[in-house]
LUMMAR-486788 format. One record per atom (N, C-alpha, C): residue number from 1; x, y, z; atom name; residue in one letter. Coordinates in pm, 1 decimal. Each point is the difference from the previous one (the first is absolute). Layout:
BEGIN
@pos:NUM; xx:X; yy:Y; zz:Z; site:CA; code:A .
...
//
This chain:
BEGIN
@pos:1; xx:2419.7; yy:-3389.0; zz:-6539.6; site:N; code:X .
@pos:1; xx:2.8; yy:-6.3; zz:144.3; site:CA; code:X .
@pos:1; xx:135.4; yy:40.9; zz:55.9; site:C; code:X .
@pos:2; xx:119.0; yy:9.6; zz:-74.4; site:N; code:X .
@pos:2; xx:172.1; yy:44.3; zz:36.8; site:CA; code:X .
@pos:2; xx:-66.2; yy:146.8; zz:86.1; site:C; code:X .
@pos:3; xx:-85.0; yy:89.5; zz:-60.9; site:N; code:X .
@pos:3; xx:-2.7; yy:135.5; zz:109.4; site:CA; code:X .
@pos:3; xx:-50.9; yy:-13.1; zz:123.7; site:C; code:X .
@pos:4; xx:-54.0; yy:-67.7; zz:22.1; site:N; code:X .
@pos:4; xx:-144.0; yy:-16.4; zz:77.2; site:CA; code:X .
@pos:4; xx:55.0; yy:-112.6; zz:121.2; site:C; code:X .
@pos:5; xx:45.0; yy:55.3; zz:124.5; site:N; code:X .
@pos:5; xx:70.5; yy:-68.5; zz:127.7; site:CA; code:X .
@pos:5; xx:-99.2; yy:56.5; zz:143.2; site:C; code:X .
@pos:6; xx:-54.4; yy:-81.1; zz:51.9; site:N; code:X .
@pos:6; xx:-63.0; yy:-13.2; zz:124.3; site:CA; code:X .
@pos:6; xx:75.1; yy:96.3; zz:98.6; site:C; code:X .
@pos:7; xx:-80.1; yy:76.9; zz:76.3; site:N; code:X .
@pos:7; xx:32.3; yy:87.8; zz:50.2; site:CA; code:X .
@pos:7; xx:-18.4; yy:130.7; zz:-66.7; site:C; code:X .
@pos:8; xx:-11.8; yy:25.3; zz:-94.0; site:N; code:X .
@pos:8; xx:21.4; yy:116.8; zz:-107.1; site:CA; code:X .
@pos:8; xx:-133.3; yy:95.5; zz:32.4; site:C; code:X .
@pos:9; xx:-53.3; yy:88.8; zz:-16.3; site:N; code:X .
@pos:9; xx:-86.4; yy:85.8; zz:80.3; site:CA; code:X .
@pos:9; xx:-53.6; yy:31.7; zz:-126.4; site:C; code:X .
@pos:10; xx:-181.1; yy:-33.6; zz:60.0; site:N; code:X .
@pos:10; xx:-118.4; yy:11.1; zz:-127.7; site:CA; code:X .
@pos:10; xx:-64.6; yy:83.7; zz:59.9; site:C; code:X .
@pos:11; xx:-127.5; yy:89.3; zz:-89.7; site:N; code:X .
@pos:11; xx:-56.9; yy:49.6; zz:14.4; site:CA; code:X .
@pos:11; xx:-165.2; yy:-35.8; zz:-28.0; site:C; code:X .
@pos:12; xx:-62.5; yy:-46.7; zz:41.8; site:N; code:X .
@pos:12; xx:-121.7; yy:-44.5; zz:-25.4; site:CA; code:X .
@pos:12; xx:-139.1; yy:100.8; zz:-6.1; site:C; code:X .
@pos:13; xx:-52.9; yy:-16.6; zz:-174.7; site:N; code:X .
@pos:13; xx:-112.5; yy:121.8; zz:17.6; site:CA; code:X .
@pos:13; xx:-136.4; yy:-139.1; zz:20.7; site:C; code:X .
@pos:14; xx:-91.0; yy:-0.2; zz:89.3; site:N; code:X .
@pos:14; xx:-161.7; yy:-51.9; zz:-11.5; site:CA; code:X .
@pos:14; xx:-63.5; yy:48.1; zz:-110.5; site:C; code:X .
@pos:15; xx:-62.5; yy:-46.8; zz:-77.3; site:N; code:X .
@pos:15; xx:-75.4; yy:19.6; zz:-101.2; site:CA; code:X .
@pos:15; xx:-148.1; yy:55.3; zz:40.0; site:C; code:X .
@pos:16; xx:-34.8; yy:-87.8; zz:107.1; site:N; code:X .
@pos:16; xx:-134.8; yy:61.1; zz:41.0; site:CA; code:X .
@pos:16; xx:49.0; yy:167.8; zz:68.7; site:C; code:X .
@pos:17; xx:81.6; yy:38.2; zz:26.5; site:N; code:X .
@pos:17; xx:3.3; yy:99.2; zz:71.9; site:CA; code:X .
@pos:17; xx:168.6; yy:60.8; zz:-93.7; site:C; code:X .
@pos:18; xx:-67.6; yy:150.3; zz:-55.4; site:N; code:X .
@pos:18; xx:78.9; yy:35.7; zz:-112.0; site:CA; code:X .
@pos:18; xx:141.9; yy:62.2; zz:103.3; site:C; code:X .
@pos:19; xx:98.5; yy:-4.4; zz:-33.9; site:N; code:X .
@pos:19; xx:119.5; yy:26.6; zz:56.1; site:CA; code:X .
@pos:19; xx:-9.4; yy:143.9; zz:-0.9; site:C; code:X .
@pos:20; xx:-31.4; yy:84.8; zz:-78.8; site:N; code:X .
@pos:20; xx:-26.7; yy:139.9; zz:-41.0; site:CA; code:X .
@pos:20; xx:-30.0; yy:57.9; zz:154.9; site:C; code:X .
@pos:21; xx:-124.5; yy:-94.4; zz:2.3; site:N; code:X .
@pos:21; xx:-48.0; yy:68.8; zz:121.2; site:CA; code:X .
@pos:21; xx:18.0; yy:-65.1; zz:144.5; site:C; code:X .
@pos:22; xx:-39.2; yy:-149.0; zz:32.8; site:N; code:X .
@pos:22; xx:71.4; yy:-59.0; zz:103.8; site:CA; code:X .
@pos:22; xx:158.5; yy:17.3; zz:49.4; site:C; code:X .
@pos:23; xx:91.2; yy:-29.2; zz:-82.9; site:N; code:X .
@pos:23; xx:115.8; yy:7.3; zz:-11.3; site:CA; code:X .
@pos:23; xx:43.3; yy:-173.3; zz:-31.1; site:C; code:X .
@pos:24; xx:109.7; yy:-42.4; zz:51.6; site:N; code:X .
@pos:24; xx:70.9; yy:-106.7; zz:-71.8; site:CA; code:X .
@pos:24; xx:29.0; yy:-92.4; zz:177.0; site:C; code:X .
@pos:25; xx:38.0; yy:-115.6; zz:-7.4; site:N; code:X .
@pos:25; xx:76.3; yy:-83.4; zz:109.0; site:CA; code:X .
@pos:25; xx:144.2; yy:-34.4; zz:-118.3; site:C; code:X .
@pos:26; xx:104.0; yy:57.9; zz:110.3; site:N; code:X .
@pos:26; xx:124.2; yy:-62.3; zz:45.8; site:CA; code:X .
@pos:26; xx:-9.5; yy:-108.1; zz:57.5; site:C; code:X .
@pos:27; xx:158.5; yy:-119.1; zz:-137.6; site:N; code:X .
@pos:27; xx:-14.6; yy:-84.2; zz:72.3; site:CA; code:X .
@pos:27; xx:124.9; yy:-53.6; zz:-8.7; site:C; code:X .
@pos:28; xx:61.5; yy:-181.1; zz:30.9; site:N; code:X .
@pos:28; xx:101.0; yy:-21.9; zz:-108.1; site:CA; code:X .
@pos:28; xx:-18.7; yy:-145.6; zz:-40.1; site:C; code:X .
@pos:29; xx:49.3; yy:-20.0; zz:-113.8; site:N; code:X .
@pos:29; xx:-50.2; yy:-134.0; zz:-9.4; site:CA; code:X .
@pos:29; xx:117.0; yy:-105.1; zz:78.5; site:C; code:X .
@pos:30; xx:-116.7; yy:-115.5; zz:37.2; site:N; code:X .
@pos:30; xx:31.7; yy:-68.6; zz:112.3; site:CA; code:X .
@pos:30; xx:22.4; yy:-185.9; zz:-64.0; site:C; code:X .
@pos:31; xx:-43.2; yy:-15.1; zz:-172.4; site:N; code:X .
@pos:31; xx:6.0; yy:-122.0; zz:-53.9; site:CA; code:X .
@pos:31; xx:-25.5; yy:46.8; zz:-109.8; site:C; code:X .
@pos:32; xx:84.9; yy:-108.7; zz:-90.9; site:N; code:X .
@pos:32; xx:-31.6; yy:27.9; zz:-146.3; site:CA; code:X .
@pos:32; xx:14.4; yy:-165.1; zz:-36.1; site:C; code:X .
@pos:33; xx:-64.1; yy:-67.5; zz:-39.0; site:N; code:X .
@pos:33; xx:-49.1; yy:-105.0; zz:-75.7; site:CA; code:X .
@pos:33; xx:188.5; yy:-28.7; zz:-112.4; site:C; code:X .
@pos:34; xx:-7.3; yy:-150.8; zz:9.6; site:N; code:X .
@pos:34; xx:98.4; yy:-19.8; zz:-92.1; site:CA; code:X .
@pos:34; xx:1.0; yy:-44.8; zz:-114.0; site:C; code:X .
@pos:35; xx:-176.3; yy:-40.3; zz:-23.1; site:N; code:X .
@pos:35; xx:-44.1; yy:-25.4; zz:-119.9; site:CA; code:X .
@pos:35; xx:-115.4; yy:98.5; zz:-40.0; site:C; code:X .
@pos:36; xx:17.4; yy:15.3; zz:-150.6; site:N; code:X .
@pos:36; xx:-71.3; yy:77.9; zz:-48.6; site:CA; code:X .
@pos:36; xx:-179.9; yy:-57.8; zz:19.1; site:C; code:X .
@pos:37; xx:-115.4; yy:108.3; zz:26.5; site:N; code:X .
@pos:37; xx:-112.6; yy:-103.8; zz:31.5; site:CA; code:X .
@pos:37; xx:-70.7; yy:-5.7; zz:-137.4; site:C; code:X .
@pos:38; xx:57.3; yy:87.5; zz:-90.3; site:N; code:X .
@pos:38; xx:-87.6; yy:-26.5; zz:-142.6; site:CA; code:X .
@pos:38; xx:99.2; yy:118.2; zz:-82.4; site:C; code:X .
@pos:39; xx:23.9; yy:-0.7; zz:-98.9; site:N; code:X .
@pos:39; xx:55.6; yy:63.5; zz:-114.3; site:CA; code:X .
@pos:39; xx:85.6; yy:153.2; zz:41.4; site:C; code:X .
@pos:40; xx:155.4; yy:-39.2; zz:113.9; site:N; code:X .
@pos:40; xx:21.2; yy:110.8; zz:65.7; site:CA; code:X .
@pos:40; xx:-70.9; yy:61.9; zz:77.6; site:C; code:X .
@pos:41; xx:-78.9; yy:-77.6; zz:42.4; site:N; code:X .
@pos:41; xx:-17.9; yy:94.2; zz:154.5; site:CA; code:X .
@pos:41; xx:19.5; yy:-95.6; zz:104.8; site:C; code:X .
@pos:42; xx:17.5; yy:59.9; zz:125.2; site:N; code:X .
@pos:42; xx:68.5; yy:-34.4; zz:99.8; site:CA; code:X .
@pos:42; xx:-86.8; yy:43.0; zz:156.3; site:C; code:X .
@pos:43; xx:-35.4; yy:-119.4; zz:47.1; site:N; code:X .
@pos:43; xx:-5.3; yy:54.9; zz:161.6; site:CA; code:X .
@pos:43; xx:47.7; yy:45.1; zz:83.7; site:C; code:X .
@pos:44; xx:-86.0; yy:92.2; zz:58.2; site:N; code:X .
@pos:44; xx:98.9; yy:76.2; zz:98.0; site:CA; code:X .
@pos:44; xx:-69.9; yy:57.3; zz:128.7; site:C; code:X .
@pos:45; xx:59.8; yy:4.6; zz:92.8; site:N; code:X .
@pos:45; xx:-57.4; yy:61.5; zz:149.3; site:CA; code:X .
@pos:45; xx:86.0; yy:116.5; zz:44.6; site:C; code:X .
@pos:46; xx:-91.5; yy:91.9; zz:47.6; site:N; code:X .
@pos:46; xx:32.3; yy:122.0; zz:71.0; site:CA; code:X .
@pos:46; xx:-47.2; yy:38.1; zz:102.7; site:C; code:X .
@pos:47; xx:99.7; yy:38.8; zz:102.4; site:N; code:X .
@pos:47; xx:-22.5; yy:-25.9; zz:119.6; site:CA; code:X .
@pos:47; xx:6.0; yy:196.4; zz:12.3; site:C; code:X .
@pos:48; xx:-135.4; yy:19.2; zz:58.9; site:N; code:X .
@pos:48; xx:-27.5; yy:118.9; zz:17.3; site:CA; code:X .
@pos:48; xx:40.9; yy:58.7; zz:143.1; site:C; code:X .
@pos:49; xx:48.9; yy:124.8; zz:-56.3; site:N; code:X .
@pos:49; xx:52.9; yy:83.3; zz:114.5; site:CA; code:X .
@pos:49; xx:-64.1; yy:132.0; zz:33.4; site:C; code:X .
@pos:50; xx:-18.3; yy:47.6; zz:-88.6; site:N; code:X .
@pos:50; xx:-60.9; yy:179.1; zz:52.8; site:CA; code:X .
@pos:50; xx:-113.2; yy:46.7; zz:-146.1; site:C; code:X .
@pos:51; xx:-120.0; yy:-6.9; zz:65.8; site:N; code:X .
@pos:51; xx:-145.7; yy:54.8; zz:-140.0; site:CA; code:X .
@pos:51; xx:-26.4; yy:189.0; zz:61.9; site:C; code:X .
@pos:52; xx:50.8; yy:90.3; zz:-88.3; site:N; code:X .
@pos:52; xx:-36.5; yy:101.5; zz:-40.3; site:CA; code:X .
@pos:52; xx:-129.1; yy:56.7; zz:-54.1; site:C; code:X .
@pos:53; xx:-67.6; yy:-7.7; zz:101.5; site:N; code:X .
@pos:53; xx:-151.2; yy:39.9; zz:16.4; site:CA; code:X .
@pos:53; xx:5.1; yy:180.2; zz:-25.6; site:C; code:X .
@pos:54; xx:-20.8; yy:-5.5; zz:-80.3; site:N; code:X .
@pos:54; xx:-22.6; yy:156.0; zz:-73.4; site:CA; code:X .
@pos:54; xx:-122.6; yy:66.2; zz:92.1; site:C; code:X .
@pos:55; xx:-90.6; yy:-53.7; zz:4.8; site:N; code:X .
@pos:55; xx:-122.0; yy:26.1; zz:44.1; site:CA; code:X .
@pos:55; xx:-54.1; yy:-84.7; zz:154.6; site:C; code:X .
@pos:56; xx:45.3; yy:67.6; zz:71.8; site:N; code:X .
@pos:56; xx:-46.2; yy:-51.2; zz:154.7; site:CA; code:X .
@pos:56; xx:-148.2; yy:-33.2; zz:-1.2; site:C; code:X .
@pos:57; xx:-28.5; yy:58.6; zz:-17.6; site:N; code:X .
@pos:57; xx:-153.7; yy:10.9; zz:10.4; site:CA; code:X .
@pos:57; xx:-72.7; yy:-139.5; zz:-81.7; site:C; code:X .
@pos:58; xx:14.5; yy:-6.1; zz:-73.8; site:N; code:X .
@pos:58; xx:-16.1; yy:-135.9; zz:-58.9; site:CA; code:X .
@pos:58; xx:89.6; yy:-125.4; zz:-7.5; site:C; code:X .
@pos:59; xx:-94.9; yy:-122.4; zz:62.0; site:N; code:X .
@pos:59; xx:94.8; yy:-153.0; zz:43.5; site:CA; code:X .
@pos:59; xx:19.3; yy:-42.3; zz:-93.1; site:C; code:X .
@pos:60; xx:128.8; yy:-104.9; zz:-32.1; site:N; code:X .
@pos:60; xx:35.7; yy:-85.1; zz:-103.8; site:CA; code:X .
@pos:60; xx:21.2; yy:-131.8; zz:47.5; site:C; code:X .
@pos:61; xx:-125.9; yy:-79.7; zz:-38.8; site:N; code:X .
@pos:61; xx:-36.7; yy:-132.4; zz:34.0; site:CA; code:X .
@pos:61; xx:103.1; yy:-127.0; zz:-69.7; site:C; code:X .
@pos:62; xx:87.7; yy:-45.8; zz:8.7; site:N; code:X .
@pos:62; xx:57.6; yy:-104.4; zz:-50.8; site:CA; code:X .
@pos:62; xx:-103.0; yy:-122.5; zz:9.8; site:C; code:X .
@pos:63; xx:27.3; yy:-54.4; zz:-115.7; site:N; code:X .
@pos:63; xx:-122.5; yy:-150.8; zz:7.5; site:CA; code:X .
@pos:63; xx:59.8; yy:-93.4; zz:-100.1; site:C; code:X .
@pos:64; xx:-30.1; yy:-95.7; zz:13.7; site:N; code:X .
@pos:64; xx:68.5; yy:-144.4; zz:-92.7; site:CA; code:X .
@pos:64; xx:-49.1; yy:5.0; zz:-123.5; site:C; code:X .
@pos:65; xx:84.0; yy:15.6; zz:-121.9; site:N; code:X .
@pos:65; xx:-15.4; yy:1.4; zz:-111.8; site:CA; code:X .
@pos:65; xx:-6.3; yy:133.1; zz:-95.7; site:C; code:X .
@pos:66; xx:13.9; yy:134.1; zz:82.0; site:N; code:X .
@pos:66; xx:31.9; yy:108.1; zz:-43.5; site:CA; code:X .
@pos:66; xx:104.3; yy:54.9; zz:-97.1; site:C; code:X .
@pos:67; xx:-33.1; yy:38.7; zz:-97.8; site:N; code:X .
@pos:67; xx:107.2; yy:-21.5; zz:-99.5; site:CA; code:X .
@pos:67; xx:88.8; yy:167.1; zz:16.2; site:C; code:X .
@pos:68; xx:148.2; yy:-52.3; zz:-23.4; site:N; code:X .
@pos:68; xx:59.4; yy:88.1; zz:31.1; site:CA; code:X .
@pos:68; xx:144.8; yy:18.1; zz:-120.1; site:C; code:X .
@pos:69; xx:73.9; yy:113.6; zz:-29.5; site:N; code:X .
@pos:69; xx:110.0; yy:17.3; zz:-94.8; site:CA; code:X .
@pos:69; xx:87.8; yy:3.2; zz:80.9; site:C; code:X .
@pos:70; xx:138.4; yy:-93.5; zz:-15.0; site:N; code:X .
@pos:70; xx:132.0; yy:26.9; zz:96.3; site:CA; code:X .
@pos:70; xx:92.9; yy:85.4; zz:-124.1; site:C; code:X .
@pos:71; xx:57.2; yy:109.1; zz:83.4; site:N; code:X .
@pos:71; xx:158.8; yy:55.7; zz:-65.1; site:CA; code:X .
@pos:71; xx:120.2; yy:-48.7; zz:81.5; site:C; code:X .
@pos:72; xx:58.0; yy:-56.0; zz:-87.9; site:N; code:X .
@pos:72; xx:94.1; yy:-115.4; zz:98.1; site:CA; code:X .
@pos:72; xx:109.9; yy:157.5; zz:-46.2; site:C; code:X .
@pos:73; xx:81.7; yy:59.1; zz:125.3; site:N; code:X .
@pos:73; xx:102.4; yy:91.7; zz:-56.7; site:CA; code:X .
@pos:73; xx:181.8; yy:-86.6; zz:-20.3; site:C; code:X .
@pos:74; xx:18.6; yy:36.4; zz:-74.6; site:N; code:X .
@pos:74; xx:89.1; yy:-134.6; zz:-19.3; site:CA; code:X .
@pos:74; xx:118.9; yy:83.7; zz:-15.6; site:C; code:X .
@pos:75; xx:14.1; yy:146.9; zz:10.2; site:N; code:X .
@pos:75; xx:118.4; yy:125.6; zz:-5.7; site:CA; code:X .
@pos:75; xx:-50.2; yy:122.9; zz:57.1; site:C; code:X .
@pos:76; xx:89.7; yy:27.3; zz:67.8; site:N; code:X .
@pos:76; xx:-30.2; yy:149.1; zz:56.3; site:CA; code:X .
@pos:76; xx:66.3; yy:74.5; zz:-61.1; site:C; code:X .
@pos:77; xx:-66.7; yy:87.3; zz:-85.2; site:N; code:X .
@pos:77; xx:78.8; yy:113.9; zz:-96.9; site:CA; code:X .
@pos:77; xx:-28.4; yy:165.9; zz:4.5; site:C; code:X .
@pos:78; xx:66.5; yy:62.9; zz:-10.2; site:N; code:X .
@pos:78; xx:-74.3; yy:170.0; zz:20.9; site:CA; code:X .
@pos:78; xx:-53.4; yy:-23.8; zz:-171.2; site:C; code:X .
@pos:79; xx:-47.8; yy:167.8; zz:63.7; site:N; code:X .
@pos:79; xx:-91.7; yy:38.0; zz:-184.6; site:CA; code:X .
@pos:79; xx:126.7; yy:35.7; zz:-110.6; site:C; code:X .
@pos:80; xx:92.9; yy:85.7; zz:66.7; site:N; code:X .
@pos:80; xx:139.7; yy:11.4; zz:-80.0; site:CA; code:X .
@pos:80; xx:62.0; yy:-151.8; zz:-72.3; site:C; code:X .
@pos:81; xx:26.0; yy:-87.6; zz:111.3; site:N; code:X .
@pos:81; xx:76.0; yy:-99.2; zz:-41.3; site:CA; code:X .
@pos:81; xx:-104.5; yy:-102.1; zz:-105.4; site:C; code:X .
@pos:82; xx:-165.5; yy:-25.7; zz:22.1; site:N; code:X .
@pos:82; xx:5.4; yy:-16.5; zz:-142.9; site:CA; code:X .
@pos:82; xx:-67.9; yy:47.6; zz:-133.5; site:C; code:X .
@pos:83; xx:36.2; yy:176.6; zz:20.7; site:N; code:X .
@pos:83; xx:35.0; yy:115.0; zz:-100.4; site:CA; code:X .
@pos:83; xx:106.6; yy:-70.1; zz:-101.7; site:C; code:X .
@pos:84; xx:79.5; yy:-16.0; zz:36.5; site:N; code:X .
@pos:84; xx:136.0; yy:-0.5; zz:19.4; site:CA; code:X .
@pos:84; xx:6.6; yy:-162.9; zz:-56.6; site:C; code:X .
@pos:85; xx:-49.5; yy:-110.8; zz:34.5; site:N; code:X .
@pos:85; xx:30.5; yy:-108.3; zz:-45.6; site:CA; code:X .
@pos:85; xx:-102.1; yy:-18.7; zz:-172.7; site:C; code:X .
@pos:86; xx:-103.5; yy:55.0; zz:25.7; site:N; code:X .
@pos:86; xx:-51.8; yy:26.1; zz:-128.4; site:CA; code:X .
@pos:86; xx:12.6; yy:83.1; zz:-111.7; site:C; code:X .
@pos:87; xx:127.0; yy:79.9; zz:14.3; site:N; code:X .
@pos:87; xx:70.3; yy:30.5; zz:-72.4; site:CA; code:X .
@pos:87; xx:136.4; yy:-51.2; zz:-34.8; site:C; code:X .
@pos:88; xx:68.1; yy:-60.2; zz:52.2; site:N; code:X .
@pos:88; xx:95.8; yy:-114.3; zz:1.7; site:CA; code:X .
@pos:88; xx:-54.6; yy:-90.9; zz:-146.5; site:C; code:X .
@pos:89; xx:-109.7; yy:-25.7; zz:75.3; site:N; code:X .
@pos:89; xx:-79.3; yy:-117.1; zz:-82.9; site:CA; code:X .
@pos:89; xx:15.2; yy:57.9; zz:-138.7; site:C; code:X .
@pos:90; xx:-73.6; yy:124.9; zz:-32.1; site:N; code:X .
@pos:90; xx:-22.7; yy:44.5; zz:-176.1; site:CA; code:X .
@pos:90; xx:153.8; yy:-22.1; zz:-45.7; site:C; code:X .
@pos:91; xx:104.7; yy:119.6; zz:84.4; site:N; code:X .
@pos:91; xx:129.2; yy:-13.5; zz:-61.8; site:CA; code:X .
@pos:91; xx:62.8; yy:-136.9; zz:-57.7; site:C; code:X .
@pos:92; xx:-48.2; yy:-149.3; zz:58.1; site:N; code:X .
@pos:92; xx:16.5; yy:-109.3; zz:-29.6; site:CA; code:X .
@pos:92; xx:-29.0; yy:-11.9; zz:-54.3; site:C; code:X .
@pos:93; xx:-143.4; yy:-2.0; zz:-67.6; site:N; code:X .
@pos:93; xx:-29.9; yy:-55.2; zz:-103.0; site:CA; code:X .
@pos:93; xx:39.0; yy:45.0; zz:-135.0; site:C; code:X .
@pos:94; xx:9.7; yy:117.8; zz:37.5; site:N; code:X .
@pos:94; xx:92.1; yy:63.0; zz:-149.6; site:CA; code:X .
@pos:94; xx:140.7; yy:-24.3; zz:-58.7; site:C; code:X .
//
């Protein structure tokens, strides 16, 4: 839990509705639990800001109990910088 600080900006895909094609909701998380609720994992709330509707034409129904994947982003990095740190990495280990 040391990475993982409230406020930090997630990305949430719906399961019923494939990200591919709907698109994703922006969000950030807004609570994180201080006890673990079973074997490392952790509660958490995200307070949604902006859903990227790929497809106008078709509605995306939110409803209670919809299961969904969060990407909590926990670093903002270019594609260079981690090029670049994963090669760091090999030279270390050698």
């Amino acid at each position: 839990m040391g990475k993982i600080h409230v406020g930090e900006r997630t990305l949430v895909k719906l399961r019923s509705y494939p990200y591919e094609q709907y698109g994703m909701i922006t969000g950030r998380l807004t609570y994180i639990s201080d006890v673990a609720y079973r074997d490392s994992v952790f509660v958490a709330k995200v307070g949604f800001e902006h859903f990227e509707n790929k497809d106008p034409g078709r509605k995306v129904v939110l409803k209670n109990g919809m299961q969904a994947d969060a990407e909590i982003i926990t670093e903002e990095s270019s594609l260079l910088q981690r090029f670049f740190r994963n090669i760091i990495k090999v030279i270390n280990i050698r």
